[in-house]
C-alpha positions as CSV (number, residue, x, y, z in Angstrom):
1,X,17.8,-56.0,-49.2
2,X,17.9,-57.4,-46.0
3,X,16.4,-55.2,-43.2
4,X,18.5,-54.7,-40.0
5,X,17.0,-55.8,-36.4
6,X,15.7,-51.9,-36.1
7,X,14.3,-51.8,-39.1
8,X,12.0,-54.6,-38.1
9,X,11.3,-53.8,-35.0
10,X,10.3,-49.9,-36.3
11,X,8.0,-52.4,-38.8
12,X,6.6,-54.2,-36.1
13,X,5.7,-50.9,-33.9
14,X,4.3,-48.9,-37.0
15,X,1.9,-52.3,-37.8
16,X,1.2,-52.6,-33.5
17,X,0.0,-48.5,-33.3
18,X,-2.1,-48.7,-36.8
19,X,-3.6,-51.3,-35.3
20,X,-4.5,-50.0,-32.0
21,X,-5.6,-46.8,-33.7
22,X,-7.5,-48.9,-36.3
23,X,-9.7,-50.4,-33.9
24,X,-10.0,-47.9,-31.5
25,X,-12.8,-46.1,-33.1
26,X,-15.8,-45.0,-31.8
27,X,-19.6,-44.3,-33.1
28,X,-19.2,-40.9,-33.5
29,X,-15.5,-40.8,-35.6
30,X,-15.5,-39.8,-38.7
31,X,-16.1,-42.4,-41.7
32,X,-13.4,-40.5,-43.4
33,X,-11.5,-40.7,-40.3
34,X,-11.9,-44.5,-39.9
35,X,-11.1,-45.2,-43.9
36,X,-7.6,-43.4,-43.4
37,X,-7.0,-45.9,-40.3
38,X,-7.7,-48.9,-42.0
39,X,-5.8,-48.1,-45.3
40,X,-2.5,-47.3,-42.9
41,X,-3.2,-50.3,-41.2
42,X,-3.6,-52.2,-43.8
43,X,-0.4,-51.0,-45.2
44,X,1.3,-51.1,-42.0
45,X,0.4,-54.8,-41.2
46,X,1.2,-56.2,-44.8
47,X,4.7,-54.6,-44.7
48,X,5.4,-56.1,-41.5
49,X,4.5,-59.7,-42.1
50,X,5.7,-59.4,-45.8
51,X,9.2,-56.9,-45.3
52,X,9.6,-56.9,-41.8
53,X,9.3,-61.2,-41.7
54,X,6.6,-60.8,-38.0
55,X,3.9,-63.2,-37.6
56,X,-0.1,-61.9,-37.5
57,X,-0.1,-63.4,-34.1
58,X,2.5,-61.4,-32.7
59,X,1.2,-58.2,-34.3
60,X,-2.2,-59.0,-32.4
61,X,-0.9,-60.0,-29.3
62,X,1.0,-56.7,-28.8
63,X,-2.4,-54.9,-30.3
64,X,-4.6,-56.5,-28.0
65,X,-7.0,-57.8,-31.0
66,X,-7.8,-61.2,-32.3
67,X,-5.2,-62.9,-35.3
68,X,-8.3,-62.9,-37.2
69,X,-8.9,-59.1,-37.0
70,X,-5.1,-58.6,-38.3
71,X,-5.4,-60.8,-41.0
72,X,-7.8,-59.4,-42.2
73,X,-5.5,-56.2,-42.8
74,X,-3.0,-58.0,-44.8
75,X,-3.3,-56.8,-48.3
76,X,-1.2,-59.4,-49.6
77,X,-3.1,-62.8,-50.8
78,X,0.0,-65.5,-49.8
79,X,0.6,-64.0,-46.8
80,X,-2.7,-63.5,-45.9
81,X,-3.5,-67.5,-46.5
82,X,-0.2,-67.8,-44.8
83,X,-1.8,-66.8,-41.7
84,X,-5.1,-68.1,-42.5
85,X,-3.2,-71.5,-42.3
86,X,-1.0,-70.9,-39.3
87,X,-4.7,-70.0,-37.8
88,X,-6.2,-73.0,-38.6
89,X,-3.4,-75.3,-37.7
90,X,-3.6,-73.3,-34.0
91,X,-7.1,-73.8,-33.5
92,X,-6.9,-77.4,-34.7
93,X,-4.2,-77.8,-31.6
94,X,-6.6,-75.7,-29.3
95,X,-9.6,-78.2,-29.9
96,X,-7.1,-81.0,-29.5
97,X,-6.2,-79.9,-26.0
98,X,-9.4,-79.2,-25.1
99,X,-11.3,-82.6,-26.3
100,X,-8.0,-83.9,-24.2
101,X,-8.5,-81.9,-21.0
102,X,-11.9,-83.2,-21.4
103,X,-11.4,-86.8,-21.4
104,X,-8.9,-86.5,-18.6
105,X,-11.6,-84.8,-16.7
106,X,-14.1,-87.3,-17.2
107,X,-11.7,-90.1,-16.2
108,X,-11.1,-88.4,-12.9
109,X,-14.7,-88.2,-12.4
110,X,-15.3,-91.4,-13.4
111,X,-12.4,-92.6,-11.1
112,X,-13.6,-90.6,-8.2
113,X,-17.4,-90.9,-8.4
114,X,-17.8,-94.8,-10.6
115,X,-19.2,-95.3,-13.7
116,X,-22.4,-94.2,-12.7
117,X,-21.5,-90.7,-13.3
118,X,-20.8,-91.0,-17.1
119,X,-24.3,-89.3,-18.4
120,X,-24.1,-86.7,-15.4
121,X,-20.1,-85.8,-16.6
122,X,-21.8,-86.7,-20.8
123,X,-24.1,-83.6,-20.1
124,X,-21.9,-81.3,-18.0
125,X,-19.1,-81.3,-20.6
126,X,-21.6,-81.6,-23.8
127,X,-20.9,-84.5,-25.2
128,X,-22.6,-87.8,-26.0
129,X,-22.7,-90.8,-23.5
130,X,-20.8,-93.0,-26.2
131,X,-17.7,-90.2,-26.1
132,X,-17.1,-90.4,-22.8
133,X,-16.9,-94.3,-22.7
134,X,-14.7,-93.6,-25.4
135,X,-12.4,-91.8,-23.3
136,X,-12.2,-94.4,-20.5
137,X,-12.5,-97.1,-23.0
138,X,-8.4,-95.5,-23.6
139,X,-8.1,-95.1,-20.6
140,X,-8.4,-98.9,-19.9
141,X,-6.3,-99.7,-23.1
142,X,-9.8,-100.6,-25.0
């Protein structure tokens, strides 16, 4: 049965408020307390992503937590590695942009400052000496 637009949004703010409520325990709440919280989120997350068709990433977002933290509330195994794959295909992207920003960086520097600068701009940024010829090697078209 195909859920209406309301529907899914009530799925989505259920899964958002178990969420919030799930993490926002303290050292003195009671373990019975925090068992209930997690087995409604639980709940609550897995029928949104499954039922309701939302995205981990969203639910976090709108819960202020990390995808990681709501995946690890969603009961069922496909979506779950669902998300575990949309979570690694985002962080490959992340790293790409970065390792990117990076070599633009260093090309500026190197641009700016000569090629004397590589080790200082290696050792700032963390990388090796040979990466960062690397980068202005493409740079160059080498």
């Amino acid at each position: 049965m195909e859920l209406t637009n309301a529907q899914q949004q009530a799925l989505l703010t259920r899964a958002v408020d178990a969420v919030k409520a799930r993490f926002d325990v303290g050292p003195s709440t009671d373990p019975d307390e925090v068992s209930r919280r997690i087995e409604v989120a639980t709940l609550a997350v897995t029928d949104a992503v499954t039922r309701g068709g939302w995205l981990h990433s969203q639910i976090a977002i709108l819960s202020g937590v990390t995808g990681l933290r709501v995946i690890g509330l969603i009961s069922d195994w496909s979506a779950q590695a669902q998300a575990l794959g949309r979570e690694r295909h985002n962080a490959k992207v992340y790293a790409d942009q970065v390792r990117e920003a990076a070599a633009a960086h260093a090309r500026q520097r190197v641009g700016a400052q000569g090629y004397g600068a590589k080790s200082q701009i290696a050792r700032e940024i963390g990388v090796t000496r040979p990466v960062v010829d690397a980068w202005i090697g493409q740079a160059q078209g080498g």
